[in-house]
PyMOL Python script that loads the backbone (N, CA, C, O; Angstrom):
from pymol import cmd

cmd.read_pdbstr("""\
ATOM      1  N   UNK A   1     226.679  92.882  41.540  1.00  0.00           N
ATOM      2  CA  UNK A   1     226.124  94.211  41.689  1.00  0.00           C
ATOM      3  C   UNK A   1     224.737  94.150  42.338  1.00  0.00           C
ATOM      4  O   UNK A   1     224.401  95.145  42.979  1.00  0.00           O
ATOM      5  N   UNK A   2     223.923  93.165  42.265  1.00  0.00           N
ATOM      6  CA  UNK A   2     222.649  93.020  42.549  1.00  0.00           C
ATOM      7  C   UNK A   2     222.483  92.948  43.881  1.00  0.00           C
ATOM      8  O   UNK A   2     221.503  93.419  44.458  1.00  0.00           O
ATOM      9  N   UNK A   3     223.905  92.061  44.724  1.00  0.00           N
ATOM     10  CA  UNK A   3     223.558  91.930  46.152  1.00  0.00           C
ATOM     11  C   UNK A   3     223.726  93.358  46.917  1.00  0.00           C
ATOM     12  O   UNK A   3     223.046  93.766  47.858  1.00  0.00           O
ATOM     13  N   UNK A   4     225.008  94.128  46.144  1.00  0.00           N
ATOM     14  CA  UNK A   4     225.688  95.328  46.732  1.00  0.00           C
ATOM     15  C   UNK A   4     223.966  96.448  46.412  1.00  0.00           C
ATOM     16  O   UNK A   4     224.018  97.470  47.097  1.00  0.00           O
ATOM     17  N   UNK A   5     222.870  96.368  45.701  1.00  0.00           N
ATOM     18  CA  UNK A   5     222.217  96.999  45.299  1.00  0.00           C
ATOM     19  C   UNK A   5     221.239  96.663  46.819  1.00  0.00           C
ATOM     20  O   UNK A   5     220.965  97.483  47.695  1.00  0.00           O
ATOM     21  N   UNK A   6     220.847  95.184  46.762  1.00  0.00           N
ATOM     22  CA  UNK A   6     220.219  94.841  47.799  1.00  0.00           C
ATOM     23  C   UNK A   6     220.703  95.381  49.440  1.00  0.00           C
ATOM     24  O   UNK A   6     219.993  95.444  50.444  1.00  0.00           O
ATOM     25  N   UNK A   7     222.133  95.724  49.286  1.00  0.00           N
ATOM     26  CA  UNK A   7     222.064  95.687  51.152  1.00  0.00           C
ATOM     27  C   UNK A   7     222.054  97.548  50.828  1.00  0.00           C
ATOM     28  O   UNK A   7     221.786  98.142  51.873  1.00  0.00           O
ATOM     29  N   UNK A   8     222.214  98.205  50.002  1.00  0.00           N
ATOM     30  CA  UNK A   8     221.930  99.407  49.461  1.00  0.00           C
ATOM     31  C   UNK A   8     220.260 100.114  49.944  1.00  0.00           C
ATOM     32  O   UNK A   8     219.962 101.227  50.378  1.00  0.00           O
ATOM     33  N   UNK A   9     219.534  99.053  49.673  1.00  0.00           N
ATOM     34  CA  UNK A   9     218.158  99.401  49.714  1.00  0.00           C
ATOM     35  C   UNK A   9     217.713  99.097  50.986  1.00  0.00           C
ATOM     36  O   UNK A   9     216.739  99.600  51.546  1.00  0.00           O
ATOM     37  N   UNK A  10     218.560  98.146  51.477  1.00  0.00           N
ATOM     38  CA  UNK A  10     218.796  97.556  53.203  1.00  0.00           C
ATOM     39  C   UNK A  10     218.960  99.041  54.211  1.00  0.00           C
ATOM     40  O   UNK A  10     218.185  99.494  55.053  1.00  0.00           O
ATOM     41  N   UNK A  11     220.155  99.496  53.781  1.00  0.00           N
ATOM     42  CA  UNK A  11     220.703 100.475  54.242  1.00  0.00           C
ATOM     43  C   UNK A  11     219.883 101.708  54.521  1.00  0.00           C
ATOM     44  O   UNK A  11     219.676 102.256  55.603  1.00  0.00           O
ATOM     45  N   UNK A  12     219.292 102.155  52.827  1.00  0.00           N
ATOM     46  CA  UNK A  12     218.244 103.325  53.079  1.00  0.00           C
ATOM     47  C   UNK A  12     216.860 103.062  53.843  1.00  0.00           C
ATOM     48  O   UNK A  12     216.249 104.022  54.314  1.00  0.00           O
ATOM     49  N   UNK A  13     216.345 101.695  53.969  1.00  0.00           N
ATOM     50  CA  UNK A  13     215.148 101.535  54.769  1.00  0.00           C
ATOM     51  C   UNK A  13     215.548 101.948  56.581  1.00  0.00           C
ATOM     52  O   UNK A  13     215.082 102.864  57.257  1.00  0.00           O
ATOM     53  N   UNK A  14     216.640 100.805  57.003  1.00  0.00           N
ATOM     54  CA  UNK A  14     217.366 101.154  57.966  1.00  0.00           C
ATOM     55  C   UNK A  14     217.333 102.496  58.197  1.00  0.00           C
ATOM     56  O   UNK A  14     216.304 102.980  58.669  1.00  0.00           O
ATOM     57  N   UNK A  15     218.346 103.240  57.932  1.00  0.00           N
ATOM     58  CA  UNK A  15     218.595 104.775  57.907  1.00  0.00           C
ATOM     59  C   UNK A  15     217.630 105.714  57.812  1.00  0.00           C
ATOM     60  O   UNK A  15     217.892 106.798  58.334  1.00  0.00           O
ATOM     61  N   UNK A  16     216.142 105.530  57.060  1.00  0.00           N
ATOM     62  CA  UNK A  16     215.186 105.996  56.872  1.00  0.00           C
ATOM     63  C   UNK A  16     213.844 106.400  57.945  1.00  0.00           C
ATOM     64  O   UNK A  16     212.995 107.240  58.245  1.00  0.00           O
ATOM     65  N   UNK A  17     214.675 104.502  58.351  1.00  0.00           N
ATOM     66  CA  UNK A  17     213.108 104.202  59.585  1.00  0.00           C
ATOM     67  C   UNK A  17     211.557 103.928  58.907  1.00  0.00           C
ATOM     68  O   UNK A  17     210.413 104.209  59.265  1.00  0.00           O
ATOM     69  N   UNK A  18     212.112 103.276  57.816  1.00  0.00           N
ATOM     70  CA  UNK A  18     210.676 103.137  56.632  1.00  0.00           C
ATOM     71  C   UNK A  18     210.339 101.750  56.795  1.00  0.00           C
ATOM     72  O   UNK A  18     210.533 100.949  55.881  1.00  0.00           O
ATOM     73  N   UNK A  19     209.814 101.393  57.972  1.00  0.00           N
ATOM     74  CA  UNK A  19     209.098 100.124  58.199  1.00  0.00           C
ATOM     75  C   UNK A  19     208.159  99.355  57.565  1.00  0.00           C
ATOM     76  O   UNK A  19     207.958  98.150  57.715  1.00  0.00           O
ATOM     77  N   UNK A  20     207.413 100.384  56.612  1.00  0.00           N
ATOM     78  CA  UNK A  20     206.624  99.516  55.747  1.00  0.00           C
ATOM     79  C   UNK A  20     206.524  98.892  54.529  1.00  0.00           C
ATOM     80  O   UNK A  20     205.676  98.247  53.913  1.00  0.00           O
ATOM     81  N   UNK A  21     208.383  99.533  54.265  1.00  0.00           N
ATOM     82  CA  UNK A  21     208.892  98.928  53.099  1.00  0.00           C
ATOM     83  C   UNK A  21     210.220  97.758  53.246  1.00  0.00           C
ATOM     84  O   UNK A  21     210.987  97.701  54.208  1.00  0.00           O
ATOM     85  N   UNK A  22     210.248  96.941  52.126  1.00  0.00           N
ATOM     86  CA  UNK A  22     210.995  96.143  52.308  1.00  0.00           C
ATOM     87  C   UNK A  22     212.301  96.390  51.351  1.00  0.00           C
ATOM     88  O   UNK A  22     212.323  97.549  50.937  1.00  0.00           O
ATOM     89  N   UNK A  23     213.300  95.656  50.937  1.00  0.00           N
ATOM     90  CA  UNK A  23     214.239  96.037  49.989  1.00  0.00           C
ATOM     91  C   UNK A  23     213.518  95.287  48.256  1.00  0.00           C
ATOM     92  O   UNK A  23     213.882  95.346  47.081  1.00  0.00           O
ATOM     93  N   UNK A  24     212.572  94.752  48.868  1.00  0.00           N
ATOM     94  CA  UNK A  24     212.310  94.195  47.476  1.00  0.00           C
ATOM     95  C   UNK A  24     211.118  94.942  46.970  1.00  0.00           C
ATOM     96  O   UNK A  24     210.665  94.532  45.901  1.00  0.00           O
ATOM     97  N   UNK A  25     210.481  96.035  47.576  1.00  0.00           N
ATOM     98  CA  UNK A  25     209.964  97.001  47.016  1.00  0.00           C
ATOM     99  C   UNK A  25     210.453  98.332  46.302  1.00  0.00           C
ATOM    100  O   UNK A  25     209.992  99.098  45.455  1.00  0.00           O
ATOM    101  N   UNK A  26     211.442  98.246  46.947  1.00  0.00           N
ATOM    102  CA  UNK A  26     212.805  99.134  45.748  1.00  0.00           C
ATOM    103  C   UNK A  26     213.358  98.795  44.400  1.00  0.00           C
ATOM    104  O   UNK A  26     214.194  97.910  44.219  1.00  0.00           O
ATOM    105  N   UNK A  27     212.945  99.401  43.648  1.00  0.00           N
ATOM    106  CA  UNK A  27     213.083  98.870  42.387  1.00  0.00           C
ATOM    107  C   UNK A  27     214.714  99.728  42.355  1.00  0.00           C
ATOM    108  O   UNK A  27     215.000 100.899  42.604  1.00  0.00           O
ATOM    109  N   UNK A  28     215.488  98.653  41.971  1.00  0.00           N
ATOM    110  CA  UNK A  28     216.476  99.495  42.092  1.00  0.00           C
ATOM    111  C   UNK A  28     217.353 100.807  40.798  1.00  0.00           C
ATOM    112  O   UNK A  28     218.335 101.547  40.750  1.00  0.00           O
ATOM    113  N   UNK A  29     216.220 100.403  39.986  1.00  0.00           N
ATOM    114  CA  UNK A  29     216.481 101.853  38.646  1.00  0.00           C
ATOM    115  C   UNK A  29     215.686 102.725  39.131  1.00  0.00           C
ATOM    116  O   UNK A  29     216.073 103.873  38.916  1.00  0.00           O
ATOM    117  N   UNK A  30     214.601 102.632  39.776  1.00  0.00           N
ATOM    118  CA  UNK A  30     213.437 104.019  40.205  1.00  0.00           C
ATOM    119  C   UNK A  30     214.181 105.177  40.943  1.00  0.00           C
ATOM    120  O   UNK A  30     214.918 105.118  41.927  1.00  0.00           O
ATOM    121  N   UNK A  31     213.858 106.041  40.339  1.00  0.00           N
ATOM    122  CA  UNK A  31     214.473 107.508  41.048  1.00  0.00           C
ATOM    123  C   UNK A  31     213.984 107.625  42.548  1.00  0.00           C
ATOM    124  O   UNK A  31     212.820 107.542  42.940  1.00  0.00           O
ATOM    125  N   UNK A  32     215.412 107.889  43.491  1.00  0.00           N
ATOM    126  CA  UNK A  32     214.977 107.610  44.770  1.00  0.00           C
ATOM    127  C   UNK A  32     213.810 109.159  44.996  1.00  0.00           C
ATOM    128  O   UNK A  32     212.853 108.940  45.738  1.00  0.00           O
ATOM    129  N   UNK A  33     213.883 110.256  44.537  1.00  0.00           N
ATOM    130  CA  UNK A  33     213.938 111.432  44.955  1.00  0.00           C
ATOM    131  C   UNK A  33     212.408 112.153  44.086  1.00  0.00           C
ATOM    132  O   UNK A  33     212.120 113.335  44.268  1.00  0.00           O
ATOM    133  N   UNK A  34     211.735 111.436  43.361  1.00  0.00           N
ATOM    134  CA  UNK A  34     210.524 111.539  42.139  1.00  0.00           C
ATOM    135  C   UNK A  34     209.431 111.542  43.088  1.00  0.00           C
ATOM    136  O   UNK A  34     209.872 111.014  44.109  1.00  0.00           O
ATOM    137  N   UNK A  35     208.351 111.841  43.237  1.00  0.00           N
ATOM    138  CA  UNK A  35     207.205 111.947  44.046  1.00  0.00           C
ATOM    139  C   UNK A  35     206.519 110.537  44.031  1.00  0.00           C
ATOM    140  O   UNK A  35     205.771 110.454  43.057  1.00  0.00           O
ATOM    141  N   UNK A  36     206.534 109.558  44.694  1.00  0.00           N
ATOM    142  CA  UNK A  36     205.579 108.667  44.809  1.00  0.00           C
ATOM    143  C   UNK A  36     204.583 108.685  43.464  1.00  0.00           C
ATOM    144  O   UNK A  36     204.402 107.940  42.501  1.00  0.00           O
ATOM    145  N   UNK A  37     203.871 110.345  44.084  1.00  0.00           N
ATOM    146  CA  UNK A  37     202.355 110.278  43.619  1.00  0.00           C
ATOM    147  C   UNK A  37     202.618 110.335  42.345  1.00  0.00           C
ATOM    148  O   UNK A  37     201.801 109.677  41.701  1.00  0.00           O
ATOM    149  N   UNK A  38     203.338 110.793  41.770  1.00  0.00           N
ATOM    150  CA  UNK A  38     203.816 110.821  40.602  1.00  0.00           C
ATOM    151  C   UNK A  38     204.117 109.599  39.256  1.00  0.00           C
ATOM    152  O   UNK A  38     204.245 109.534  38.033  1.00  0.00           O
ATOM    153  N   UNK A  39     204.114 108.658  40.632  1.00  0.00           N
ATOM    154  CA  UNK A  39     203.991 107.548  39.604  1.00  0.00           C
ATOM    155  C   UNK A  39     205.325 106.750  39.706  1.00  0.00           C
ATOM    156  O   UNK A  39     205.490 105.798  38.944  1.00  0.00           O
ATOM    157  N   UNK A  40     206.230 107.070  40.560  1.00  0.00           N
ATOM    158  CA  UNK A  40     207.707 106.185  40.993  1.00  0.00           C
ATOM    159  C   UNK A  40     208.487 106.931  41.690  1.00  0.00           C
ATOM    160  O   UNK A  40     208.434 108.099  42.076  1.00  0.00           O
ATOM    161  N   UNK A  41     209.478 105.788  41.829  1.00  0.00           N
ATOM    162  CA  UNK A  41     210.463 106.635  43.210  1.00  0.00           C
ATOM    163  C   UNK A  41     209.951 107.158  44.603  1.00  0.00           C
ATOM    164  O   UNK A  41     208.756 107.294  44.864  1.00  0.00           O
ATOM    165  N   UNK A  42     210.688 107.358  45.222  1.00  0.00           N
ATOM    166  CA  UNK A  42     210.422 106.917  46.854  1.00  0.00           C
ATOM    167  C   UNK A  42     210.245 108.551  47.614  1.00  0.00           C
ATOM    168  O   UNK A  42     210.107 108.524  48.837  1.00  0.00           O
ATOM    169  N   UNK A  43     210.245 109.641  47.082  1.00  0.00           N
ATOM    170  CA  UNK A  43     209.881 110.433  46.940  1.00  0.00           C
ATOM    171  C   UNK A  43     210.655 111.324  48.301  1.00  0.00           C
ATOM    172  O   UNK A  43     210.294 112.333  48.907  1.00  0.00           O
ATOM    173  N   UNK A  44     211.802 110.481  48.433  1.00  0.00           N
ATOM    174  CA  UNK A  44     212.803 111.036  49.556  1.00  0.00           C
ATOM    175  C   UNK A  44     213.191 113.098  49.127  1.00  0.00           C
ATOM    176  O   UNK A  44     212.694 113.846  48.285  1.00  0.00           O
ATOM    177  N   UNK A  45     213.873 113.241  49.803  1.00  0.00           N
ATOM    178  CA  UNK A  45     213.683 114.948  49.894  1.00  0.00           C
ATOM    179  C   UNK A  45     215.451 114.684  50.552  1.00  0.00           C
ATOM    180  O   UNK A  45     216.022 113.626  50.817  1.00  0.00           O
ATOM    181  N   UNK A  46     215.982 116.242  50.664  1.00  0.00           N
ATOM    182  CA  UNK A  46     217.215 116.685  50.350  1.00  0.00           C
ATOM    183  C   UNK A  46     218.046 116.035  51.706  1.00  0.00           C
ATOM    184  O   UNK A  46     219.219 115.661  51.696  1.00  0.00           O
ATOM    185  N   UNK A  47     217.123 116.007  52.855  1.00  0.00           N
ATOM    186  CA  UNK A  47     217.352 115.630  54.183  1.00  0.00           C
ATOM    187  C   UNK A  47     217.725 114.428  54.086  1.00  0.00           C
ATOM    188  O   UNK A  47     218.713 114.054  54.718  1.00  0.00           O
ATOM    189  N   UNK A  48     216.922 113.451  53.169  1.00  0.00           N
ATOM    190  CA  UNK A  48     216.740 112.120  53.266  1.00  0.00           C
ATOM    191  C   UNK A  48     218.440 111.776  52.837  1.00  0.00           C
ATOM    192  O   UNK A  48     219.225 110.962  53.323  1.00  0.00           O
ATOM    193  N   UNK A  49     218.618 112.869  51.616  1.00  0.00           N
ATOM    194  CA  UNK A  49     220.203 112.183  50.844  1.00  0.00           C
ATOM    195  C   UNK A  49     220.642 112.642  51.413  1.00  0.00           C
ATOM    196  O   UNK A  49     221.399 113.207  50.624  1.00  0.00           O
ATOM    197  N   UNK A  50     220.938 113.031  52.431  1.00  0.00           N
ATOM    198  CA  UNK A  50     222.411 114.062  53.195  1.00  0.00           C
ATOM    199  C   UNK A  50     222.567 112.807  54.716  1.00  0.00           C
ATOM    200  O   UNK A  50     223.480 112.839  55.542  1.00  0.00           O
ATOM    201  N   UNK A  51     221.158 111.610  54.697  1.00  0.00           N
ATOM    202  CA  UNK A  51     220.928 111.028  55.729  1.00  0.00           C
ATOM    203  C   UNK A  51     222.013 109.717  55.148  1.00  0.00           C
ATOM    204  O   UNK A  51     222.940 109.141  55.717  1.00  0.00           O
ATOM    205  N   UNK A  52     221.548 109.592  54.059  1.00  0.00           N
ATOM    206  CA  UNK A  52     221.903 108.132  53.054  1.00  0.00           C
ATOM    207  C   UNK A  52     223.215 108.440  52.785  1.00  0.00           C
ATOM    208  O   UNK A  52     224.054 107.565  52.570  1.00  0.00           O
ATOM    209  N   UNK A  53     223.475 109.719  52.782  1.00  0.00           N
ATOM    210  CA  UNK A  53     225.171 109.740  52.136  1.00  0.00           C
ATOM    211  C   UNK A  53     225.911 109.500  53.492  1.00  0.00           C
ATOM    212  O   UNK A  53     226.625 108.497  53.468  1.00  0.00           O
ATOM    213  N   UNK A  54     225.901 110.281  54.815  1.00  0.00           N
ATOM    214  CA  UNK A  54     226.397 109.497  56.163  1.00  0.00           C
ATOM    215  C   UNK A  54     226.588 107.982  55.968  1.00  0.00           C
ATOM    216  O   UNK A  54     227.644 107.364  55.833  1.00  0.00           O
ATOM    217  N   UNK A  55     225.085 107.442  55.989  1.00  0.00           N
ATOM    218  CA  UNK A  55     225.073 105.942  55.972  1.00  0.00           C
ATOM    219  C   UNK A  55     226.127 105.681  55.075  1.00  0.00           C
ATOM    220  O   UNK A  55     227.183 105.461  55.668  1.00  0.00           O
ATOM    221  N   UNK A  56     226.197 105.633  53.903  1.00  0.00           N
ATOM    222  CA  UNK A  56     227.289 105.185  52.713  1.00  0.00           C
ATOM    223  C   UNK A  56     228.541 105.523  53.390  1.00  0.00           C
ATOM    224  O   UNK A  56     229.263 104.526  53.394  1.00  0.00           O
ATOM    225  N   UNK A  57     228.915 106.204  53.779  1.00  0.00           N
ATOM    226  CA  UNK A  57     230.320 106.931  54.214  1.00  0.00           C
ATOM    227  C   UNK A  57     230.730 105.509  54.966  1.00  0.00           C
ATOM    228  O   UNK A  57     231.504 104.612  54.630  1.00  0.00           O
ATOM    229  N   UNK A  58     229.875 105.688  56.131  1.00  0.00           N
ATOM    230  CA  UNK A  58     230.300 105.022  57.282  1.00  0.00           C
ATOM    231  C   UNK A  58     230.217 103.580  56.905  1.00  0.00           C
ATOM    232  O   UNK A  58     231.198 102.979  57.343  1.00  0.00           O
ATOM    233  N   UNK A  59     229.524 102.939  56.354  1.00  0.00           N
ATOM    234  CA  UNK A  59     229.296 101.359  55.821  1.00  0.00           C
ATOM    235  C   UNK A  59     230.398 101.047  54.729  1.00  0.00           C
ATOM    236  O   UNK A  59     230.906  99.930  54.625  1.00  0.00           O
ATOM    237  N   UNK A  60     230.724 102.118  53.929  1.00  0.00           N
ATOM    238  CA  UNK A  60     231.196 101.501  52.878  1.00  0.00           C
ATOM    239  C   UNK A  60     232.645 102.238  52.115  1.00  0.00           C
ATOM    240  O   UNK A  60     233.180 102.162  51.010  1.00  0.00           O
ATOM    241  N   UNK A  61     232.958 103.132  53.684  1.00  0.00           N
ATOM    242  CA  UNK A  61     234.297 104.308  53.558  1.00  0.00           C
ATOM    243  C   UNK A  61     234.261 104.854  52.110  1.00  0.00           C
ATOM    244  O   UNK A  61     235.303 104.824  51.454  1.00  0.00           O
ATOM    245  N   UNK A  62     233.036 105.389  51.532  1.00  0.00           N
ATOM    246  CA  UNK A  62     232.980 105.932  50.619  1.00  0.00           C
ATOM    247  C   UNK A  62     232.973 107.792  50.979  1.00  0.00           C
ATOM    248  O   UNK A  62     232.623 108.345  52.022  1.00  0.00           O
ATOM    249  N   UNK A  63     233.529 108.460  49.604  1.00  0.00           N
ATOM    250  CA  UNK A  63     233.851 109.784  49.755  1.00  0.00           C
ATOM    251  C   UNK A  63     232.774 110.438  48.997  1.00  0.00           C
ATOM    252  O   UNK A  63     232.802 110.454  47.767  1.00  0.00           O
ATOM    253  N   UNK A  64     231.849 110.964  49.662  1.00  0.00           N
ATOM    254  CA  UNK A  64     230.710 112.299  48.924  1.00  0.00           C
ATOM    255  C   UNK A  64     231.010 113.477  49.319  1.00  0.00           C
ATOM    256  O   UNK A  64     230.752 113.881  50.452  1.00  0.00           O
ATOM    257  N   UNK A  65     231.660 114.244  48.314  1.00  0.00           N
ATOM    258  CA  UNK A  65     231.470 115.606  48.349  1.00  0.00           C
ATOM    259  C   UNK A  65     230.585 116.463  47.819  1.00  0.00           C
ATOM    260  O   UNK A  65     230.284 116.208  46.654  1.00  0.00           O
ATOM    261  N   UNK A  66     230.053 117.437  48.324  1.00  0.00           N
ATOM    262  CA  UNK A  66     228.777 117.843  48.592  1.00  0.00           C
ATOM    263  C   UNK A  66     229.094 118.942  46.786  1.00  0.00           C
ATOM    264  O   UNK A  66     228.239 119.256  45.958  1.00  0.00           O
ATOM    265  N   UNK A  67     230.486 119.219  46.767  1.00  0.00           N
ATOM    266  CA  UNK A  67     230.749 120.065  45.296  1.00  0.00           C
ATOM    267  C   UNK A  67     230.793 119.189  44.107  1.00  0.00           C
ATOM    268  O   UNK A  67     231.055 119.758  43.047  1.00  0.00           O
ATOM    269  N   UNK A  68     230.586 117.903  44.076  1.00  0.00           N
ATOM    270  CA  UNK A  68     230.691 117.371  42.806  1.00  0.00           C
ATOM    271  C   UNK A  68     229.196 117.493  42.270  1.00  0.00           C
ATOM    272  O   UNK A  68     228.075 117.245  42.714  1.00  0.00           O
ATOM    273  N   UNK A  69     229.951 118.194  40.637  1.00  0.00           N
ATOM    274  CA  UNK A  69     228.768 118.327  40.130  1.00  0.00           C
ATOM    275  C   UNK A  69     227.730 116.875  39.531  1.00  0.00           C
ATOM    276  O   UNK A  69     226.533 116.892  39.242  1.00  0.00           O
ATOM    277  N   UNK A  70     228.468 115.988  39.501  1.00  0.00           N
ATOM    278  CA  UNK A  70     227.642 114.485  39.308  1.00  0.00           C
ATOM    279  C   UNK A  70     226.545 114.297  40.434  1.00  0.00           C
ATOM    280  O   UNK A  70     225.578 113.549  40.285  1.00  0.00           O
ATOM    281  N   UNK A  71     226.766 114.988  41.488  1.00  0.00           N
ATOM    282  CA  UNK A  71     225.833 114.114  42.957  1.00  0.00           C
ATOM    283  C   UNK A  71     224.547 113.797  42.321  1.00  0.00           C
ATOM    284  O   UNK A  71     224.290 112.594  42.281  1.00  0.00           O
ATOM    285  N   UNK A  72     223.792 114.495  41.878  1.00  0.00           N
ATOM    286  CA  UNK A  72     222.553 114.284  41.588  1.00  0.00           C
ATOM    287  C   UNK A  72     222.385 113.029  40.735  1.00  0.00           C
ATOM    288  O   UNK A  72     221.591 112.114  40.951  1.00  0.00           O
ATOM    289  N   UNK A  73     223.489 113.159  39.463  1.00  0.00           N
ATOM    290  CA  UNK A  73     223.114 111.857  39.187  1.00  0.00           C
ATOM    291  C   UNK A  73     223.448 110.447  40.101  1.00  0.00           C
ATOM    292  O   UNK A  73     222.715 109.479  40.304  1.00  0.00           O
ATOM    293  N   UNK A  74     224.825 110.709  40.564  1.00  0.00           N
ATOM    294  CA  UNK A  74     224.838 109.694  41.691  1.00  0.00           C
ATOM    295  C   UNK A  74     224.099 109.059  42.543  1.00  0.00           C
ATOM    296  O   UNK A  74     224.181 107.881  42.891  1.00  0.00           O
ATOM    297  N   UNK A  75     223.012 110.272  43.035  1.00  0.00           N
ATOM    298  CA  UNK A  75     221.874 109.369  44.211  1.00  0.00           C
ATOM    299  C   UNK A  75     221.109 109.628  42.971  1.00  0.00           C
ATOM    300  O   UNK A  75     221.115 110.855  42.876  1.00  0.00           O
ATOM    301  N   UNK A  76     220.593 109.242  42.184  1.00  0.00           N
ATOM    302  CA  UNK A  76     219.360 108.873  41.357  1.00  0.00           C
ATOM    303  C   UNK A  76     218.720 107.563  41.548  1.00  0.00           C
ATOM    304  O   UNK A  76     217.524 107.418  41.298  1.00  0.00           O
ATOM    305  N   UNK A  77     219.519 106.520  42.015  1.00  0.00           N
ATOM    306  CA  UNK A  77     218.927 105.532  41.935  1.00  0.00           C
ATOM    307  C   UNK A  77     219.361 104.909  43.320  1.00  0.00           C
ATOM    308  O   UNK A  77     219.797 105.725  44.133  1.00  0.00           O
ATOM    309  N   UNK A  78     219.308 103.579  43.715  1.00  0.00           N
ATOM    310  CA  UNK A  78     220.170 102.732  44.169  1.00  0.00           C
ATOM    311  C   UNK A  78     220.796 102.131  43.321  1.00  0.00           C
ATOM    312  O   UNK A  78     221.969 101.856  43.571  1.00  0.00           O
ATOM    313  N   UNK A  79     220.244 101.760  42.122  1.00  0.00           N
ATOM    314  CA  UNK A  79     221.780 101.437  40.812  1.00  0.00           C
ATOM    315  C   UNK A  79     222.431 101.895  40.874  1.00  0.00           C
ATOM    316  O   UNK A  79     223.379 101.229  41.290  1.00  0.00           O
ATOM    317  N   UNK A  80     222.905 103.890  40.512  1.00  0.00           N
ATOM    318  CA  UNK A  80     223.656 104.163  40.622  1.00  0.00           C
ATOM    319  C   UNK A  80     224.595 104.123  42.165  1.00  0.00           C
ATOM    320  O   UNK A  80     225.596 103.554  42.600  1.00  0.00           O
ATOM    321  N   UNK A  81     223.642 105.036  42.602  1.00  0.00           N
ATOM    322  CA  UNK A  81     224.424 104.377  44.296  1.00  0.00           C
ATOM    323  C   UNK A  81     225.392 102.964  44.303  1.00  0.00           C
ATOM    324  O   UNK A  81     226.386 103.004  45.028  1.00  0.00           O
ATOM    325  N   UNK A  82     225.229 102.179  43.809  1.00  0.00           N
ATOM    326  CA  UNK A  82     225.854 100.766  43.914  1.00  0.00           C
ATOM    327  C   UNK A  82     226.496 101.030  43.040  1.00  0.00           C
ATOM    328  O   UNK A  82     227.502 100.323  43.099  1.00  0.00           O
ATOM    329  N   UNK A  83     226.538 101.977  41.797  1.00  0.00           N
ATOM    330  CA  UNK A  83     227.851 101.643  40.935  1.00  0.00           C
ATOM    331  C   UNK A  83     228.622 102.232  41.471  1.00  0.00           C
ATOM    332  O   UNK A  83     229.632 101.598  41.775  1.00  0.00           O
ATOM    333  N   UNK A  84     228.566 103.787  41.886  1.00  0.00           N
ATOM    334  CA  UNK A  84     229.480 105.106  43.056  1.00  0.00           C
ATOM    335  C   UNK A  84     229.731 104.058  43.919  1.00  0.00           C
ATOM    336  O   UNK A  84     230.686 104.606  44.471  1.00  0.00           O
ATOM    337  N   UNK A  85     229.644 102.963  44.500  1.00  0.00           N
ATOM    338  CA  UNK A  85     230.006 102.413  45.716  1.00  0.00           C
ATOM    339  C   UNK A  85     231.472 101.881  45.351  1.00  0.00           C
ATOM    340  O   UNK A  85     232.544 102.189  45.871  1.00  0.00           O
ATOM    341  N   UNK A  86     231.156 100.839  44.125  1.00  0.00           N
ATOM    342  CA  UNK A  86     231.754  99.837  43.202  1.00  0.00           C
ATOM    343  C   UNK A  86     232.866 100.308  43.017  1.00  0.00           C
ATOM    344  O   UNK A  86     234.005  99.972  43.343  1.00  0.00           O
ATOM    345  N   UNK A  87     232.216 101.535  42.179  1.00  0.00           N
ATOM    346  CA  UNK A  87     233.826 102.324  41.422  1.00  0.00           C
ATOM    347  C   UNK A  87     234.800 102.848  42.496  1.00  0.00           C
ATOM    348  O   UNK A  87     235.994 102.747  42.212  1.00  0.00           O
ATOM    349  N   UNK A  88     234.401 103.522  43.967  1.00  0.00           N
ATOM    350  CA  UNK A  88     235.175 103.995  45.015  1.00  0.00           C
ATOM    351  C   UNK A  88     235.461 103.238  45.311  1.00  0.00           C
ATOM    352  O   UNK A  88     236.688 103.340  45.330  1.00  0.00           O
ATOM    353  N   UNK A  89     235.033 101.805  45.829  1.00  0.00           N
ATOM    354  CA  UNK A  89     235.717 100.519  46.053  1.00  0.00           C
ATOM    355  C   UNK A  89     236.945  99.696  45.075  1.00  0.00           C
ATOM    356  O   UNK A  89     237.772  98.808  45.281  1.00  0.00           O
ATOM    357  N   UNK A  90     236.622 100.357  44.174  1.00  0.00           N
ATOM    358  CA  UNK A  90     237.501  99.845  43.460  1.00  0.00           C
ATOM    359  C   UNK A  90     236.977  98.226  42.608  1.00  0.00           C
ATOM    360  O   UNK A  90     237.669  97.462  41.936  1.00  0.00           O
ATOM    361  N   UNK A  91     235.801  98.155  42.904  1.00  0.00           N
ATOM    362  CA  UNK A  91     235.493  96.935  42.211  1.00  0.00           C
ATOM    363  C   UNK A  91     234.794  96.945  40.767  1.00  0.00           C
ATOM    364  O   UNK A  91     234.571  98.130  40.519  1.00  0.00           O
ATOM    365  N   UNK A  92     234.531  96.469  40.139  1.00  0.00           N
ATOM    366  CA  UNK A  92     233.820  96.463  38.792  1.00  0.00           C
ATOM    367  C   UNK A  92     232.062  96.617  38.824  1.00  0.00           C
ATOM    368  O   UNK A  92     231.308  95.883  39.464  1.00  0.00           O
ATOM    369  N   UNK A  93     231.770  97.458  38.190  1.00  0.00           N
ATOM    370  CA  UNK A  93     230.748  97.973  38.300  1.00  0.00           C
ATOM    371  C   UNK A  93     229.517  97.531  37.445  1.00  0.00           C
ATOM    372  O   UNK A  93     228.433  98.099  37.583  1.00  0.00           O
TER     373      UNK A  93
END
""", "prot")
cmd.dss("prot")
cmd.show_as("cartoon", "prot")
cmd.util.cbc("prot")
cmd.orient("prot")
């Protein structure tokens, strides 16, 4: 789970265009979507997940529908992200 977390955090820097971060500055329990200033999380905005869920689609033929009421918890993290990956993959989470 840790590597699938790592190319996860790969993915959103990529997709982001956030050059001054690396994947090992992603903590991968921190709420992607929490204000920086606030004290954690990467302080991404609604644009950012509608950017990251493309990316996921296309990398990892995963299915986001925009009506499930889970989404929010789903992109909460890159943990979760990697477990939603896992479980659509069919692998153990």
């Amino acid at each position: 789970m840790q590597d699938l977390e790592q190319e996860i955090s790969r993915l959103i820097i990529e997709t982001l265009n956030m050059e001054d971060v690396s994947p090992a500055d992603i903590n991968p329990a921190e709420p992607l979507f929490d204000s920086a200033e606030a004290g954690g999380g990467l302080g991404l905005d609604s644009i950012d997940a509608l950017e990251i869920g493309i990316a996921l689609q296309k990398k990892f033929g995963v299915k986001i529908k925009s009506q499930d009421k889970d989404l929010a918890n789903t992109f909460f993290s890159v943990r979760t992200l990697a477990a939603y990956v896992a479980r659509q993959n069919g692998a153990a989470a």
